[in-house]
C-alpha positions as CSV (number, residue, x, y, z in Angstrom):
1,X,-11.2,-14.3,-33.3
2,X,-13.2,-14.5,-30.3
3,X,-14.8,-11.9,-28.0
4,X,-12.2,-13.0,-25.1
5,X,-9.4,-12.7,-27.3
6,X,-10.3,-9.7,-28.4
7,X,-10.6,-8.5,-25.0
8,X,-7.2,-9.9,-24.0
9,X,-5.4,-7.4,-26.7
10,X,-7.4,-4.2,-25.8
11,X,-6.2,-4.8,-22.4
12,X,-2.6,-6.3,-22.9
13,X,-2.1,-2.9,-25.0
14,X,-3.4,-0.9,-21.9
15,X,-0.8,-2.8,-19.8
16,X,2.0,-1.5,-22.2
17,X,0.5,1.6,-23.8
18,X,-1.4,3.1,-21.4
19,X,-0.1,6.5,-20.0
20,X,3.4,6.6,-22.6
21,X,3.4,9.0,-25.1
22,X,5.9,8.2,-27.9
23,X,8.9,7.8,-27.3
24,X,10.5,8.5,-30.9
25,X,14.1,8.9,-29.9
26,X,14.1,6.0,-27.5
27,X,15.2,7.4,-24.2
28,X,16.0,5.8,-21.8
29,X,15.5,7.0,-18.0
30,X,18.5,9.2,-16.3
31,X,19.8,6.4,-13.8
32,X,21.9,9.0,-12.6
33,X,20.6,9.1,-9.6
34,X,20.2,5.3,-8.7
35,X,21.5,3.8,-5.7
36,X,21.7,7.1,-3.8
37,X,18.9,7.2,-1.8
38,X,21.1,5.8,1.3
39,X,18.8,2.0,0.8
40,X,21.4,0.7,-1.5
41,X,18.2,-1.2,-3.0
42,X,18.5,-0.3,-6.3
43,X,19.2,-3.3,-8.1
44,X,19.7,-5.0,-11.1
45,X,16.6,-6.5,-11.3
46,X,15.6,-6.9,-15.4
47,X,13.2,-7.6,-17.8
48,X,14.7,-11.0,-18.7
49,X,11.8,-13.0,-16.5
50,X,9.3,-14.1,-18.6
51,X,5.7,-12.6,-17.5
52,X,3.6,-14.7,-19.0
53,X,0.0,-12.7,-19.4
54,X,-3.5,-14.5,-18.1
55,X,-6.2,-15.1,-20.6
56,X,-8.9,-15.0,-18.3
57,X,-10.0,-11.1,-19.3
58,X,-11.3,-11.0,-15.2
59,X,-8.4,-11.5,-13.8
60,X,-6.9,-8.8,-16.2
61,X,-9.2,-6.7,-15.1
62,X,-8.2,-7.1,-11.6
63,X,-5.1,-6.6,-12.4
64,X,-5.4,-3.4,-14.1
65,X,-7.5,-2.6,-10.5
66,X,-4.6,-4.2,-8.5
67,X,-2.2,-1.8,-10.5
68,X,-4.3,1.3,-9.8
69,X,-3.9,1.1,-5.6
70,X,0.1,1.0,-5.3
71,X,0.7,1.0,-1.6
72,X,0.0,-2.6,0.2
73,X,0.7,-4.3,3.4
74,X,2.1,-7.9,4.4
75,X,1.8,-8.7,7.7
76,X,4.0,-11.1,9.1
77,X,3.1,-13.5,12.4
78,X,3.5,-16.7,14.2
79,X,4.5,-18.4,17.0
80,X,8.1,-17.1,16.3
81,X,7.1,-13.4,17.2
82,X,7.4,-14.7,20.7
83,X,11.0,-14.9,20.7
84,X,11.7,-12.3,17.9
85,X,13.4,-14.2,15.2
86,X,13.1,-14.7,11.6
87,X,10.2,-16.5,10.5
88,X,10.4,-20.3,10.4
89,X,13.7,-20.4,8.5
90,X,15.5,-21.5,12.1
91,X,14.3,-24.8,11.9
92,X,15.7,-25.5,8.9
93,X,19.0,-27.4,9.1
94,X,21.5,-25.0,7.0
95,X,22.6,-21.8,8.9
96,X,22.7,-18.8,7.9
97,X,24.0,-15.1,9.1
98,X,19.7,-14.6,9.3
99,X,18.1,-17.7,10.8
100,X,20.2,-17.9,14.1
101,X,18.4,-19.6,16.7
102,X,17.7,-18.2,20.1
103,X,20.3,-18.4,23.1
104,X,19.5,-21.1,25.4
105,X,18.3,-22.9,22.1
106,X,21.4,-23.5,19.6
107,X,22.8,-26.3,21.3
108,X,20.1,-28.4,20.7
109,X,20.2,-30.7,18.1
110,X,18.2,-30.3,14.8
111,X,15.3,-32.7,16.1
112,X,14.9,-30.8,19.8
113,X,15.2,-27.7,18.4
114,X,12.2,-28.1,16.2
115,X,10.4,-29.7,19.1
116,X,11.5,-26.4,21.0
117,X,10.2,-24.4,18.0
118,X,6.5,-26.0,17.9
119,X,5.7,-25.7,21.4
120,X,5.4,-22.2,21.6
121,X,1.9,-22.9,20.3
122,X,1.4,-23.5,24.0
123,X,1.9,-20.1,25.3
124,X,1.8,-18.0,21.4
125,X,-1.6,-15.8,23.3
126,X,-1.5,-12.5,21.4
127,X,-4.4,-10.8,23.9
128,X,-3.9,-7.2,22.5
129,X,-4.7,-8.3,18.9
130,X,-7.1,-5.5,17.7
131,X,-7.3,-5.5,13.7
132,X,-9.9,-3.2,13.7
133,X,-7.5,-0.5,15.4
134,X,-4.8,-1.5,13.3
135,X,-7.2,-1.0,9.6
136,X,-8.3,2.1,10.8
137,X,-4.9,3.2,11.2
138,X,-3.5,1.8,7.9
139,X,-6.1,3.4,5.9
140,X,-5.1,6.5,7.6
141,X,-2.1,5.9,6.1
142,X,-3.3,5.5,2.4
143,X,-2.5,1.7,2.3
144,X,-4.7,0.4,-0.4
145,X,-4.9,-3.4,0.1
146,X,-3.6,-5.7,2.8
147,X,-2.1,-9.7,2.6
148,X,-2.4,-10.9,5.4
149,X,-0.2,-14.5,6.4
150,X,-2.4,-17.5,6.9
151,X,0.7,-20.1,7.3
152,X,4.5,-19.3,6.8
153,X,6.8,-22.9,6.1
154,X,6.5,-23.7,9.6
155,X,2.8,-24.7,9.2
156,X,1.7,-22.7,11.4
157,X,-2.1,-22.0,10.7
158,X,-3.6,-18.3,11.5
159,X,-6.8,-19.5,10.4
160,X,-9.6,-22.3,11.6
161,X,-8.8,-24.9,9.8
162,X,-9.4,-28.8,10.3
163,X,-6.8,-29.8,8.2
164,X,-4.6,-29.7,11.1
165,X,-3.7,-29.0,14.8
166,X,-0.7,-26.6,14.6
167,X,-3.2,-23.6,14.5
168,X,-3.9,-20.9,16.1
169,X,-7.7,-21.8,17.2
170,X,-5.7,-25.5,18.5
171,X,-6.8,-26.4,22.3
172,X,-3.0,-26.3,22.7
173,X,-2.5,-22.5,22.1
174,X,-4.6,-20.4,24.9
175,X,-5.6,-17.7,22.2
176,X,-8.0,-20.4,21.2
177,X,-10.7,-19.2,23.6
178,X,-10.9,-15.6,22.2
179,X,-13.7,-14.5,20.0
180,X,-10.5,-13.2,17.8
181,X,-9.0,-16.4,17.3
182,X,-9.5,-17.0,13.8
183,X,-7.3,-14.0,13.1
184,X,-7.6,-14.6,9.2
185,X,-11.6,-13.9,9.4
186,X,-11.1,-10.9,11.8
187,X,-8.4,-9.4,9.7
188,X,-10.0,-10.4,6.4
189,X,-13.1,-8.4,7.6
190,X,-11.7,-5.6,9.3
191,X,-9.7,-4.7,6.1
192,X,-12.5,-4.5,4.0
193,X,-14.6,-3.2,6.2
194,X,-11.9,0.0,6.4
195,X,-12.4,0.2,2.4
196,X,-9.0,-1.7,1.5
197,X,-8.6,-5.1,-0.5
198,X,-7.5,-8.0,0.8
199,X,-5.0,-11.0,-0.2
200,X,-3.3,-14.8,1.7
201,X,-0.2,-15.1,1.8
202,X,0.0,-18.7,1.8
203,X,3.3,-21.0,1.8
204,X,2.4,-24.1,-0.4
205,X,5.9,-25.5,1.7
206,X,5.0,-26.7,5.6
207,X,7.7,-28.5,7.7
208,X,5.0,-29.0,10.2
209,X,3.1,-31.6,7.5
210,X,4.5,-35.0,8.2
211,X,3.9,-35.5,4.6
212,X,6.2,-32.7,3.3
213,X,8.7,-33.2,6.0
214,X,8.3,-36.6,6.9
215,X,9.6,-37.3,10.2
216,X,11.5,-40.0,10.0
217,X,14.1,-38.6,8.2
218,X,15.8,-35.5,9.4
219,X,14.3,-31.9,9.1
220,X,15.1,-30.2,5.7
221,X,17.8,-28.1,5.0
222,X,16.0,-25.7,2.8
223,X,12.7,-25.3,1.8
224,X,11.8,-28.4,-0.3
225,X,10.5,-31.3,1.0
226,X,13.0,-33.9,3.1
227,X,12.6,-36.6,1.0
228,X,11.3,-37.0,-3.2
229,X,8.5,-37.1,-3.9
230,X,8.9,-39.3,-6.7
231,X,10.2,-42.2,-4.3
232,X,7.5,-41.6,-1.8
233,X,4.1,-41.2,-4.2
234,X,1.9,-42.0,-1.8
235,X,3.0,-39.3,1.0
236,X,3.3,-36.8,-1.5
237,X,-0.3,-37.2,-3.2
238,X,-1.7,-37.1,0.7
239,X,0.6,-33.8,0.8
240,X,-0.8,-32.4,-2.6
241,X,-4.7,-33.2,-1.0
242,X,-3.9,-31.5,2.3
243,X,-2.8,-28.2,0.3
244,X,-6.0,-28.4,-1.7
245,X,-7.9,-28.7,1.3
246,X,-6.5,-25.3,2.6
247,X,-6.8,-23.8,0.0
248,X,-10.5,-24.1,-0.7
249,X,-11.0,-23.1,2.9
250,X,-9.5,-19.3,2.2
251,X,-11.0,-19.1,-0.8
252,X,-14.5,-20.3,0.5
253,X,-14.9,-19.2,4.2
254,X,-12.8,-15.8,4.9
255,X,-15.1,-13.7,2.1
256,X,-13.8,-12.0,-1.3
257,X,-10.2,-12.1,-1.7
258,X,-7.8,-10.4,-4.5
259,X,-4.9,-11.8,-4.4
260,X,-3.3,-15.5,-3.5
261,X,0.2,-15.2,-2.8
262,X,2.1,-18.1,-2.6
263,X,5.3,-18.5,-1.1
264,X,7.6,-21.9,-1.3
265,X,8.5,-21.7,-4.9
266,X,10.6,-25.0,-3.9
267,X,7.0,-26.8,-4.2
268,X,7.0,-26.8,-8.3
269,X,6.9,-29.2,-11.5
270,X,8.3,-31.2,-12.5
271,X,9.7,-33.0,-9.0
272,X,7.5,-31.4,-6.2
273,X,4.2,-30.7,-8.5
274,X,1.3,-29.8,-6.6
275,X,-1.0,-29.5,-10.0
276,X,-1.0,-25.6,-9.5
277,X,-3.0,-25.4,-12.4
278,X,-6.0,-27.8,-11.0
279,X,-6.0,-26.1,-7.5
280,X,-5.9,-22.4,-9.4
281,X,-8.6,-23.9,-11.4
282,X,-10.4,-24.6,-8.0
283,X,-9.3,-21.0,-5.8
284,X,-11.0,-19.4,-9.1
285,X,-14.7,-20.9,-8.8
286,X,-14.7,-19.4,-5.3
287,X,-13.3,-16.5,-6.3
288,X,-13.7,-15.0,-9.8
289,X,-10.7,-13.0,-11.1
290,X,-8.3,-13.9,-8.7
291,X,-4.9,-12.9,-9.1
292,X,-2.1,-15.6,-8.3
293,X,1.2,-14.7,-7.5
294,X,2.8,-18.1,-7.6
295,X,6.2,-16.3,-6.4
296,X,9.4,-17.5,-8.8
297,X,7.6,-19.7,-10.8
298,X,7.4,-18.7,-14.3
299,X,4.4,-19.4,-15.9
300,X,0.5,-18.5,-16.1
301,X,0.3,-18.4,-12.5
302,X,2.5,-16.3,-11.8
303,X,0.2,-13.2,-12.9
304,X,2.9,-10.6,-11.4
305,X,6.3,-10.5,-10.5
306,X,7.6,-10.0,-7.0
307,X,11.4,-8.7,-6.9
308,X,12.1,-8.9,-2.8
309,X,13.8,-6.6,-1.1
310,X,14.6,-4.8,-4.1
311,X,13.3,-2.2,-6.8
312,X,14.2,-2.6,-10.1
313,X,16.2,0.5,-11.4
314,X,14.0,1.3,-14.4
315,X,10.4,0.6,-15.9
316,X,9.2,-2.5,-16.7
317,X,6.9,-3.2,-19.2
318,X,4.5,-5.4,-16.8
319,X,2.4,-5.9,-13.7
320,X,5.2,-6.0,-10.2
321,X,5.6,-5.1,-7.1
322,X,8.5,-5.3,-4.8
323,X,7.9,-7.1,-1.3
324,X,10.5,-5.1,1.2
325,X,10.1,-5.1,4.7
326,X,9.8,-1.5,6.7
327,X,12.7,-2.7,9.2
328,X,15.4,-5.1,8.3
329,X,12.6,-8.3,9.0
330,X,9.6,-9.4,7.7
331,X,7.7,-10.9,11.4
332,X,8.8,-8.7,14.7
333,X,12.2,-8.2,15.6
334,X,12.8,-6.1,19.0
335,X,14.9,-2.8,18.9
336,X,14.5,-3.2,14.8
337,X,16.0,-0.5,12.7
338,X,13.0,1.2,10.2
339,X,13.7,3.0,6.8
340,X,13.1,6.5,7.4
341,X,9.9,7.9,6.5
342,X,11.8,9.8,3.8
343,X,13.1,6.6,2.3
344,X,9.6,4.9,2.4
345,X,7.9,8.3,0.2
346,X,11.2,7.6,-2.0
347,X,10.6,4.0,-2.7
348,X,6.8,4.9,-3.3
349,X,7.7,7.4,-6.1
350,X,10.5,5.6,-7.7
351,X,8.2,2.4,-7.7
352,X,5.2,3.9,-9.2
353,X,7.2,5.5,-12.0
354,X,8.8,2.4,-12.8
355,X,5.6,0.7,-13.2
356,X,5.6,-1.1,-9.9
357,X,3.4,-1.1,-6.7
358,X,5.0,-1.3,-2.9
359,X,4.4,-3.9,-0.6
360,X,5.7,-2.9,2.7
361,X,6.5,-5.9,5.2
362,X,5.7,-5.4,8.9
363,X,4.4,-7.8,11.6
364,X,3.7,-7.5,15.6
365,X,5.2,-9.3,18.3
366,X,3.7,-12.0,20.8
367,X,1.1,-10.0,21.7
368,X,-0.4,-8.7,19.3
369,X,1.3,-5.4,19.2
370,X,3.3,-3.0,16.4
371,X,6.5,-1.4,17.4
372,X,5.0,2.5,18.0
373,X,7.8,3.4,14.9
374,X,5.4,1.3,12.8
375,X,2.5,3.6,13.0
376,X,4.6,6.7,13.1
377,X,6.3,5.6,9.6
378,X,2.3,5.0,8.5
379,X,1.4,8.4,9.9
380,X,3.8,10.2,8.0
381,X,3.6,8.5,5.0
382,X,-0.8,9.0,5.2
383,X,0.2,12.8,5.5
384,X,2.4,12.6,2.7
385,X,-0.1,11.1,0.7
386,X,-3.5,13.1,1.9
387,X,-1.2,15.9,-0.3
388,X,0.5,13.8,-3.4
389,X,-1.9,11.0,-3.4
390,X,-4.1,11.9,-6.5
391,X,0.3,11.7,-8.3
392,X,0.4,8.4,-7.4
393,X,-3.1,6.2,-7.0
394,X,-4.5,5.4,-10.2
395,X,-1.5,6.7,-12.4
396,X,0.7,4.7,-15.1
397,X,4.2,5.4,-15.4
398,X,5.1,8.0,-18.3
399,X,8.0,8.6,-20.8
400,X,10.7,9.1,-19.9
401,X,9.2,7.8,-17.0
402,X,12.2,9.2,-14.5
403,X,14.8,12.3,-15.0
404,X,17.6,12.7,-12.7
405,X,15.5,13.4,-9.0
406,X,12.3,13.9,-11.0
407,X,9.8,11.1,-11.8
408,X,6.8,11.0,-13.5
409,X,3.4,9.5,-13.7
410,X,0.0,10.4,-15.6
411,X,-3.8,9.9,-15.0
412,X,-6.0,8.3,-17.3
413,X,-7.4,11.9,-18.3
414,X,-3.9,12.5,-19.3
415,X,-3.2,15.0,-16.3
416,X,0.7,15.0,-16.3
417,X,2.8,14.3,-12.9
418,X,6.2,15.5,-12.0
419,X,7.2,14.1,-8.6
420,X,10.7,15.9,-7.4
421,X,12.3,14.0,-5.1
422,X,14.6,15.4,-2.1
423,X,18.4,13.7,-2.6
424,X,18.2,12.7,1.2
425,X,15.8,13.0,4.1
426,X,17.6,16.1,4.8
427,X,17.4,18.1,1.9
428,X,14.5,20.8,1.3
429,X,12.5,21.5,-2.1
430,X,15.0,22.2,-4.7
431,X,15.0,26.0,-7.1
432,X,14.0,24.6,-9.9
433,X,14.1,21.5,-11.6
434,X,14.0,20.5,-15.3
435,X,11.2,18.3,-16.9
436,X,11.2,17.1,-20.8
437,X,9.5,19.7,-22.8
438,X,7.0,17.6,-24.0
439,X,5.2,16.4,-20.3
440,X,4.1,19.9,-20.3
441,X,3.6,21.1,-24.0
442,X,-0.4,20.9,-23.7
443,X,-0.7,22.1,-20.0
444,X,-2.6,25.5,-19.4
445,X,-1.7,25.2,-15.8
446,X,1.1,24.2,-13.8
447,X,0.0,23.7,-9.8
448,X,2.1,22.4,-7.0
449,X,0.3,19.8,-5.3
450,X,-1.1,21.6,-1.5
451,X,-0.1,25.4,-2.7
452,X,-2.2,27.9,-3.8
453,X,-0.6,29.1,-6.3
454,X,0.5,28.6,-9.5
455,X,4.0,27.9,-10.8
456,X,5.4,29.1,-14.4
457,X,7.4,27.7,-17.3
458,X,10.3,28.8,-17.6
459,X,12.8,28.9,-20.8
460,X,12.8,26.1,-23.1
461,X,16.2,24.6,-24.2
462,X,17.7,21.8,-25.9
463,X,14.2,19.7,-25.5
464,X,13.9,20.6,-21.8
465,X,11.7,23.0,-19.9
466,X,12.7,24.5,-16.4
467,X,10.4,25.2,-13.8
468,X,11.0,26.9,-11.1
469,X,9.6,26.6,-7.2
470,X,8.3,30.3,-6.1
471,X,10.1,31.6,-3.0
472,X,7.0,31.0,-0.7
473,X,6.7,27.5,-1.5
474,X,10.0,26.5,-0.6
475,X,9.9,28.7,2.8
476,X,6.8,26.8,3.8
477,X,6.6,23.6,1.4
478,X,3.1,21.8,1.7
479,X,4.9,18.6,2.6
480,X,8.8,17.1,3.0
481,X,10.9,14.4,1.1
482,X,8.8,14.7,-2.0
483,X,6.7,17.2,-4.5
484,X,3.8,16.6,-7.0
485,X,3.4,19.1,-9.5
486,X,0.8,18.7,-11.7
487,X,0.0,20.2,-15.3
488,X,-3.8,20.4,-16.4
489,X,-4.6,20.5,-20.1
490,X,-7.0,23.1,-21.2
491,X,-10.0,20.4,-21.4
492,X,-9.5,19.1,-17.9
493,X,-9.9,22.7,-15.9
């Protein structure tokens, strides 16, 4: 057996083992509670999607990394910020209750309206750009990484590229003159610079490419090419070079990157094949240890799962993370309606426990600017955190892994976490709550996260252990919508 195989189990049994204790009667975690958080975003989602592990032991150790900082960012922007729709899907020829197009532009037919669409390059100038106020603000918040959208499936570049002129640093867009133009770089480095990681989101579709949607056939109707591939070769190798080409540019110019997301999951073997493996192949000798999220394609690219707009409603047994926007979109969308900051702490918890991380979607409008709810949701959720953080950052999910309103999680150390969730954003810190006997069989010390004092075990019954909130706590509880109670063993004083 060799040393990378070798490697490859130690840290395949971490992904699975890491953090559980036995589980010798096979319990399963209370869903009682699912679905009740007012999101209705409890879902289904299972097990039954193959996750296929890497082999390359350095982008398992990434992973493991990845898995350790929970709380990310997607930021969402383009041309269509201006106007406040959904991203790009309004050019494509299907409608749906989401991709309306604007008023004053739905009578136009298919081929105008995507003329319409791609000349608001000429006036896209998004002066009050200012990444280094917006990473100061999210690391306030506790955000641990950031992906940030170098090209949705319009084709629409955010990045200097010379692949193409539909970008942002074009002669025909006036933000080309700004020293911020290349908003990929100045993101990229403002990010890091903060102390967070950073990813691309990248769509291997673009309906902008003449080669994916060639134009002398109408535009698509979804997000596949509009034409096959395997009747026009010659287009689509030209296609398949151009994606390489960007590629190697984000992984080459715009400094260390973790993650490459890809979006466009139409773009696939064995009819739109790009050679994924090849140009992974390629991103990797730039950057060591990436992790690829080639989004609904099974396979060895696909290094972690990405359920959207949903968490799954119970632990799963490998690396995810669920992509849900804070509003109801994923780019701008004026007088938006945001989760409540309640429901954002919720998700967190729930996420964790399951095994998960959160990737919250936001994006800012024409000019460069947040809706003020944005930073207020951040805010809150940064003070939540400043108080619960060490319960969630760097934990693994524990069994049972979720009781009822209580969820758990547990540090490498083996410091035990009991997160008590409030039933609505309304609700204060419950009496008591009731934990599995065994989460707290070695603990010396029981401690409410940002109290002073400590808490006590109560009676013992039937396997479970109550424990009960003192008076003064719940009169002046260190934080709302969620408590971390921690229990330290007698070595880890």
């Amino acid at each position: 057996m060799t040393m990378n195989k070798i490697v490859l189990i130690f840290i395949m049994l971490g992904f699975f083992l890491y953090g559980c204790y036995q589980n010798k009667t096979n319990n399963k975690p209370d869903q009682s509670t699912s679905g009740q958080d007012g999101t209705g975003v409890f879902g289904a989602y299972t097990a039954s999607k193959e996750w296929t592990p890497p082999e390359d032991p350095a982008v398992l150790k990434k992973l493991q990394e990845w898995q350790d900082r929970k709380l990310g960012l997607l930021i969402t922007w383009g041309t269509y910020s201006q106007w406040g729709i959904v991203e790009s899907w309004s050019l494509v020829t299907t409608e749906h209750p989401w991709n309306k197009r604007p008023p004053g532009y739905d009578m136009l037919d298919d081929r105008a309206y995507v003329k319409a669409y791609e000349n608001l390059i000429t006036t896209f100038n998004p002066v009050k750009f200012n990444p280094r106020q917006w990473a100061s603000a999210f690391r306030e918040a506790g955000v641990k990484y950031v992906f940030s959208m170098a090209k949705h499936h319009d084709g629409f570049c955010l990045w200097n590229t010379p692949t193409t002129e539909y970008k942002i640093t074009s002669i025909r867009c006036p933000f080309h003159t700004n020293k911020q133009s290349d908003v990929i770089r100045e993101m990229s480095n403002a990010f890091r610079q903060e102390g967070m990681s950073t990813g691309i989101y990248f769509s291997k579709s673009d309906w902008n490419n003449p080669n994916y949607w060639t134009p002398d056939l109408q535009p698509g109707s979804g997000q596949g090419p509009n034409y096959k591939p395997s009747e026009r070769p010659g287009q689509w190798k030209q296609f398949k070079e151009f994606t390489w080409k960007q590629i190697g540019e984000l992984m080459t110019d715009y400094g260390p990157q973790d993650v490459l997301w890809l979006d466009g999951g139409s773009v696939r073997p064995p009819d739109n094949d790009i050679d994924m493996n090849g140009m992974v192949a390629m991103a990797r000798l730039h950057q060591p240890g990436l992790i690829v999220v080639d989004r609904t394609v099974s396979g060895v690219n696909e290094n972690y799962i990405t359920p959207e707009g949903e968490i799954p409603d119970h632990f799963l047994p490998y690396p995810w993370e669920t992509c849900m926007t804070m509003g109801t979109a994923w780019p701008y969308k004026p007088n938006d309606q945001f989760k409540s900051t309640g429901t954002l702490i919720r998700n967190l918890c729930r996420i964790v426990a399951r095994n998960g991380n959160y990737l919250i979607g936001i994006g800012p409008d024409g000019n460069g600017v947040f809706d003020p709810i944005v930073f207020d949701r951040l805010n809150e959720m940064g003070a939540w955190l400043k108080i619960n953080g060490e319960a969630i950052y760097n934990t693994r999910p524990i069994v049972p892994y979720e009781k009822g309103d209580c969820v758990f999680t547990v540090k490498r150390d083996s410091t035990v976490y009991a997160i008590v969730l409030a039933k609505d954003d309304s609700a204060g810190m419950p009496v008591k709550f009731v934990i599995p006997a065994e989460l707290n069989a070695k603990a010396c010390k029981i401690t409410l996260l940002g109290f002073a004092g400590e808490l006590s075990a109560g009676e013992t019954q039937n396997g479970q252990t109550t424990i009960v909130f003192p008076a003064s706590a719940r009169s002046s509880p260190p934080c709302d919508h969620a408590w971390a109670i921690k229990f330290t063993t007698k070595n880890k004083q």
